[in-house]
C-alpha positions in Angstrom: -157.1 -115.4 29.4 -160.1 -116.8 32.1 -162.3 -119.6 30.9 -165.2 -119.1 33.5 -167.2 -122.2 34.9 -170.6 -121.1 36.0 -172.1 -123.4 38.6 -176.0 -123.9 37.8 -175.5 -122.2 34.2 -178.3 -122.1 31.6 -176.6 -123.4 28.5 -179.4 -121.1 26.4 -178.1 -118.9 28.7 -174.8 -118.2 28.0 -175.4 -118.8 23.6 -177.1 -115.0 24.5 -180.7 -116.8 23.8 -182.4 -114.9 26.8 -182.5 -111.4 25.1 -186.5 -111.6 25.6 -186.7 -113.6 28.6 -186.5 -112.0 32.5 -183.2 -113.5 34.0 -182.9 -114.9 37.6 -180.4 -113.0 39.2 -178.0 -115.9 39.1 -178.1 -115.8 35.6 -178.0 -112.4 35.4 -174.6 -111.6 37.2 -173.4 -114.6 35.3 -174.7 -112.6 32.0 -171.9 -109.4 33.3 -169.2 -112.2 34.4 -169.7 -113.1 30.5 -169.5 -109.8 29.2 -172.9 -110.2 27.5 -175.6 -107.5 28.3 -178.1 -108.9 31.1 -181.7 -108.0 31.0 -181.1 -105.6 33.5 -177.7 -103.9 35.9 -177.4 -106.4 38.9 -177.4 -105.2 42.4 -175.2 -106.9 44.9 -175.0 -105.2 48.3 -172.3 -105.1 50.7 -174.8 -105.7 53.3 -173.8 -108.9 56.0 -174.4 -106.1 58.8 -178.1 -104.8 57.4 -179.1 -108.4 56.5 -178.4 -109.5 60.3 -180.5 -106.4 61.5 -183.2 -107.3 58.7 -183.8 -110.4 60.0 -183.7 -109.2 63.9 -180.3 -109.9 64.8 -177.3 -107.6 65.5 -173.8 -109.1 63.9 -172.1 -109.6 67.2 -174.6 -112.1 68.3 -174.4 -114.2 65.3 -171.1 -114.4 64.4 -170.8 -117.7 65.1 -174.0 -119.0 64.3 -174.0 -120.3 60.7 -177.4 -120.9 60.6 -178.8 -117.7 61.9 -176.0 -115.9 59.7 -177.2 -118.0 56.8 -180.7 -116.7 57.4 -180.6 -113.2 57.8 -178.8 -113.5 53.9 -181.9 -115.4 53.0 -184.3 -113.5 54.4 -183.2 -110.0 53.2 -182.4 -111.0 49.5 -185.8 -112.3 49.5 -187.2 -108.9 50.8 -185.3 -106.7 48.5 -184.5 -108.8 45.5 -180.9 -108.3 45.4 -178.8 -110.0 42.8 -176.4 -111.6 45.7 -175.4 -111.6 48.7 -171.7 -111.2 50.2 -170.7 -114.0 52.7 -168.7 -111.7 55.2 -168.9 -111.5 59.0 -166.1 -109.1 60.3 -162.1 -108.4 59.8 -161.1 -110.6 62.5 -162.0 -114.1 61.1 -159.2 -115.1 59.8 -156.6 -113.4 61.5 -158.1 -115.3 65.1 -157.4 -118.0 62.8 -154.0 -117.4 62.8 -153.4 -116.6 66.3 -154.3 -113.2 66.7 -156.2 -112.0 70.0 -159.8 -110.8 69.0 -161.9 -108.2 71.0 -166.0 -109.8 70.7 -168.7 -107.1 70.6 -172.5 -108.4 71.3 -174.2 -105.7 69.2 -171.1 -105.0 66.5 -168.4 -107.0 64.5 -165.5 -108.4 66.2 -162.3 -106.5 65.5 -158.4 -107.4 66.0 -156.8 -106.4 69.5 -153.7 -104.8 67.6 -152.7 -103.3 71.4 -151.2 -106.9 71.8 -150.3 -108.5 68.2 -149.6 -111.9 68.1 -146.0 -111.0 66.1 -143.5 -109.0 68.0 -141.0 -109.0 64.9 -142.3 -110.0 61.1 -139.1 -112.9 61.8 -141.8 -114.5 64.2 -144.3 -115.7 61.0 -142.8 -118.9 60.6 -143.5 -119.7 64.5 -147.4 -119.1 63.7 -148.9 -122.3 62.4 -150.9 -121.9 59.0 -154.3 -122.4 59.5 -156.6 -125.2 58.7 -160.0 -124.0 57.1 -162.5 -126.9 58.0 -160.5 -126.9 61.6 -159.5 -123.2 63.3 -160.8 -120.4 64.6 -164.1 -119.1 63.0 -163.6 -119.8 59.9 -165.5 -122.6 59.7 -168.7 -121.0 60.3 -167.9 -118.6 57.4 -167.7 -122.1 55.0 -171.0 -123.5 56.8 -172.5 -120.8 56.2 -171.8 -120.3 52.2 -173.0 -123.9 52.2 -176.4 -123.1 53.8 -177.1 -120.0 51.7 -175.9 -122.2 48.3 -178.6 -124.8 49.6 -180.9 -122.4 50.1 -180.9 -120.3 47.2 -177.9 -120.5 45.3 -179.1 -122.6 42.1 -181.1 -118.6 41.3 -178.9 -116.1 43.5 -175.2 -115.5 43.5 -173.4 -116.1 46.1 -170.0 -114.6 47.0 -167.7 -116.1 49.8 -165.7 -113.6 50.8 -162.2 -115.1 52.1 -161.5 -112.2 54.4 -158.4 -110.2 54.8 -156.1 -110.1 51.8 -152.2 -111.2 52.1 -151.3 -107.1 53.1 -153.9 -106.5 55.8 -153.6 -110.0 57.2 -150.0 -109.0 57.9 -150.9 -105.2 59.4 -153.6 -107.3 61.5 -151.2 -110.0 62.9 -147.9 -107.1 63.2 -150.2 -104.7 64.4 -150.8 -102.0 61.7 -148.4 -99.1 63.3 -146.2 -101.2 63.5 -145.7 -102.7 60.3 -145.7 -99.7 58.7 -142.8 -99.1 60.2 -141.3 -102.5 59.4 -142.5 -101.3 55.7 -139.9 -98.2 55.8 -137.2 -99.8 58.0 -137.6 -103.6 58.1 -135.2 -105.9 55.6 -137.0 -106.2 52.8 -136.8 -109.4 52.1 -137.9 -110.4 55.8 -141.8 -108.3 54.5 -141.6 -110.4 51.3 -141.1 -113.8 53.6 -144.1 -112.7 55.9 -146.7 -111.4 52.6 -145.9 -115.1 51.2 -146.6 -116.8 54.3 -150.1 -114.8 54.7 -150.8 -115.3 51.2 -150.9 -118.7 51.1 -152.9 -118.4 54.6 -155.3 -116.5 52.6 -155.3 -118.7 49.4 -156.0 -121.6 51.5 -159.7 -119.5 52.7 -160.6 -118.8 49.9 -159.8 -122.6 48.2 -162.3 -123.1 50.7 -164.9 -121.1 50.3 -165.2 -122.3 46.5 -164.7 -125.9 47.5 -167.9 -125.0 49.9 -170.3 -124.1 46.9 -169.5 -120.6 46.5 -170.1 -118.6 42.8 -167.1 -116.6 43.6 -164.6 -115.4 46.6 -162.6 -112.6 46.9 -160.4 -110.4 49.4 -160.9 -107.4 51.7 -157.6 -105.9 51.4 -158.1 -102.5 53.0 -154.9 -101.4 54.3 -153.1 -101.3 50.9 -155.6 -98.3 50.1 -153.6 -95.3 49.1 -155.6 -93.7 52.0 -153.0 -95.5 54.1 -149.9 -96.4 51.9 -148.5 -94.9 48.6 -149.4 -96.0 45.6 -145.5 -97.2 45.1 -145.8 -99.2 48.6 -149.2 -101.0 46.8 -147.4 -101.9 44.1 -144.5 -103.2 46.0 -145.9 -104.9 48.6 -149.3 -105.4 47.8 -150.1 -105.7 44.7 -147.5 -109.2 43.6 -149.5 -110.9 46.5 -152.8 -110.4 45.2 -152.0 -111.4 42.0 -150.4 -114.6 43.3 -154.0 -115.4 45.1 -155.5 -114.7 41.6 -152.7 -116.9 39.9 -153.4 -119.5 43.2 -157.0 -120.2 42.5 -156.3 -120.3 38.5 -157.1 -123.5 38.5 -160.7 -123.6 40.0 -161.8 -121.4 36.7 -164.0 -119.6 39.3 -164.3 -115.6 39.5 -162.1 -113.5 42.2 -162.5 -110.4 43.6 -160.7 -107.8 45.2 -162.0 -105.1 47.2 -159.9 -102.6 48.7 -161.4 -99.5 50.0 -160.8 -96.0 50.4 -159.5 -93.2 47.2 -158.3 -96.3 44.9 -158.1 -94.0 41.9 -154.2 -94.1 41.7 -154.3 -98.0 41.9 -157.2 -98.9 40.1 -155.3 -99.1 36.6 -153.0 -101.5 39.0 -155.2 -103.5 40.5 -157.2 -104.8 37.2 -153.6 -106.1 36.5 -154.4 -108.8 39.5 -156.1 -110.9 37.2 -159.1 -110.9 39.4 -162.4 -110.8 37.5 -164.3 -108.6 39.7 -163.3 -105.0 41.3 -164.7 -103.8 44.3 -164.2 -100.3 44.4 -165.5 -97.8 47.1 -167.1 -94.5 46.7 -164.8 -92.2 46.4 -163.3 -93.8 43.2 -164.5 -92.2 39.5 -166.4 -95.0 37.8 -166.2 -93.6 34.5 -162.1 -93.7 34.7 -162.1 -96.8 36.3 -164.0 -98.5 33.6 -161.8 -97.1 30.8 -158.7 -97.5 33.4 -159.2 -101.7 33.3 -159.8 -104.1 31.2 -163.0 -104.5 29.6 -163.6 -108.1 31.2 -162.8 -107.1 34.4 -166.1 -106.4 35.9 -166.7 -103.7 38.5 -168.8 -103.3 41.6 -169.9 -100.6 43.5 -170.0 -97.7 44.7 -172.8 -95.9 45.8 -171.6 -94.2 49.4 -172.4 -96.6 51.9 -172.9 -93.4 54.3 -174.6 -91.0 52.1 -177.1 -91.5 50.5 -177.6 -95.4 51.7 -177.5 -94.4 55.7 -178.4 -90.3 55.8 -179.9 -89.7 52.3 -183.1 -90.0 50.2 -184.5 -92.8 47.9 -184.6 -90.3 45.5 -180.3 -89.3 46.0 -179.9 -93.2 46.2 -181.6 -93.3 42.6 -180.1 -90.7 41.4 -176.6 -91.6 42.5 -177.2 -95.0 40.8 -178.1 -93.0 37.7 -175.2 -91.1 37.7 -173.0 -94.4 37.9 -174.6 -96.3 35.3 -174.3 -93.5 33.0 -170.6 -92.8 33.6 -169.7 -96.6 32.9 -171.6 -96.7 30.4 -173.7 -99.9 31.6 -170.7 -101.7 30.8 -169.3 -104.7 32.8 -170.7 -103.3 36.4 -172.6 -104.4 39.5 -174.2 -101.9 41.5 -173.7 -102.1 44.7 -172.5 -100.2 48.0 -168.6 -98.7 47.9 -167.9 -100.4 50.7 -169.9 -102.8 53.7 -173.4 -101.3 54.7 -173.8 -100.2 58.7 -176.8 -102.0 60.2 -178.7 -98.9 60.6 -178.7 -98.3 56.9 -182.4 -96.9 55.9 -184.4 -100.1 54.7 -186.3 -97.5 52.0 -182.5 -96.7 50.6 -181.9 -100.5 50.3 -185.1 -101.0 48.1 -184.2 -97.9 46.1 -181.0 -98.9 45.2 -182.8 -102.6 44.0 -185.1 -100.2 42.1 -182.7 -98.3 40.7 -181.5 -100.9 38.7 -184.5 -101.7 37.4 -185.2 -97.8 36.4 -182.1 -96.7 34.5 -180.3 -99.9 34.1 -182.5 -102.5 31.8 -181.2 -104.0 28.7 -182.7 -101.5 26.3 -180.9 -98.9 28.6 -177.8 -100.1 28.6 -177.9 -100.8 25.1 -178.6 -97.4 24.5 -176.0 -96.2 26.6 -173.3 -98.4 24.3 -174.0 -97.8 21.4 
């Protein structure tokens, strides 16, 4: 059972007094966290890359500017009206962090160089030295910039620290993925197990962070565990016990988690709201209708319009439409509309202010009232 601290909460709030009264869209997302019906479906983008280009910059050349990161969240929340923003910068953050060599791109996100990974063997994880949040790599800027952002507009907008790579796709980054799938069908077992605790805890210690920086929430990016690249039996056996440790980890903050994992999670999903984490990101190639009756009801979940089409290639009108259709088939019910997985830059500014709008067409409270009863 979660007991769920809201920071900046409106007591009337939260005794359901607001059925008449517009929300801010802190209070709004709060309303879902609840499991009370908000006065209208929040929207929460994946969108660190589209904010940066809103704002004139491309991702590469502010990746390690806080304040300029800080601002492009600002400045395209406050041009869309999106519920929240998502404090993310690339996949590399905190596996540089932990030693890994990282490839810098001026006009894209930094990636891993997993031609040269920083463990030869998964024995090796012990030599690494766990990192320090306020002290290595980049990951300070990632905290700096949550704390800029919660100055700036989080007493009315929620704001998600994301705490990068998840235990399972730390490891792939630091083994190299090739070759720890490998390790996964030929390595001691108990050698994996020693290496997912070690970047669990590097993990758990990111995302302590974040929430210690002002953040509403954190969460994971745990990609590689998708059944796109492992089995659903390799998820549950060597993914799936670490992110429910995070979850278990951070019990004590009484502050919402999130996992996103992208990819067909369809096999999983009914696993992964077992994690304990309050919010599921799920991408677009998941069926929102199962996944809502697949999880627990106060497990809330977010997503998934395709983040290629219709949000890059299609129409306002398929963007609406597709928001329709995924409002419908949850039934309004415990859900956050947002992108299936993290928006490319070049993602059509009319599609963005669609999906906002879409929300605000087919997703208010008498709507989703409607829809539940």
């Amino acid at each position: 059972v979660f007991v769920f601290i809201f920071r900046h909460a409106d007591p009337d709030m939260r005794k359901g007094r607001r059925d008449m009264v517009e929300m801010t869209s802190l209070q709004r997302v709060q309303a879902v966290m609840a499991g009370q019906t908000p006065d209208r479906v929040p929207v929460i983008p994946q969108g660190f890359m589209f904010s940066a280009k809103t704002a004139g910059y491309d991702i590469g050349a502010i990746n390690r500017s806080p304040a300029k990161m800080a601002e492009s969240h600002r400045i395209s929340q406050e041009k869309y009206g999106y519920d929240g923003c998502v404090v993310d910068v690339d996949d590399a953050t905190l596996a540089e962090a932990c030693g890994a060599k990282v490839i810098f791109r001026e006009h894209d996100v930094a990636s891993v160089d997993e031609h040269h990974p920083v463990l030869s063997d998964l024995r090796e994880i012990d030599d690494l030295r766990m990192p320090d949040p306020l002290k290595d790599g980049r990951i300070c800027e990632w905290l700096e910039t949550v704390e800029r952002l919660m100055d700036a507009v989080g007493d009315h907008v929620f704001v998600m620290g994301r705490a990068d790579q998840g235990p399972f796709s730390l490891l792939c980054l630091l083994r190299g993925t090739q070759e720890f799938m490998v390790d996964l069908l030929t390595e001691d077992e108990d050698v994996i197990r020693h290496a997912l605790e070690w970047t669990t805890e590097a993990h758990t210690r990111f995302a302590l962070a974040q929430l210690k920086a002002g953040a509403h929430a954190t969460s994971m990016g745990d990609a590689y565990a998708s059944p796109n690249l492992v089995s659903p039996d390799m998820y549950r056996d060597f993914a799936f016990p670490y992110e429910k440790k995070v979850v278990e980890n951070l019990r004590q903050t009484n502050l919402p988690y999130s996992v996103h994992i992208c990819g067909d999670t369809n096999r999983i999903v009914p696993l992964m709201g077992q994690t304990g984490a309050k919010i599921l990101e799920v991408d677009w190639k998941v069926d929102m209708g199962a996944a809502r009756a697949a999880v627990p009801e106060d497990v809330v979940l977010m997503g998934n319009l395709n983040p290629s089409d219709p949000m890059c290639m299609g129409t306002p009108d398929q963007v609406r439409q597709q928001a329709k259709a995924l409002i419908e088939a949850t039934r309004g019910k415990g859900i956050i509309l947002s992108s299936g997985c993290a928006l490319g830059a070049n993602t059509k500014p009319e599609n963005m202010a669609a999906l906002v709008e879409s929300a605000q067409l087919y997703g208010t409270r008498e709507q989703l009232e409607a829809l539940q009863a």
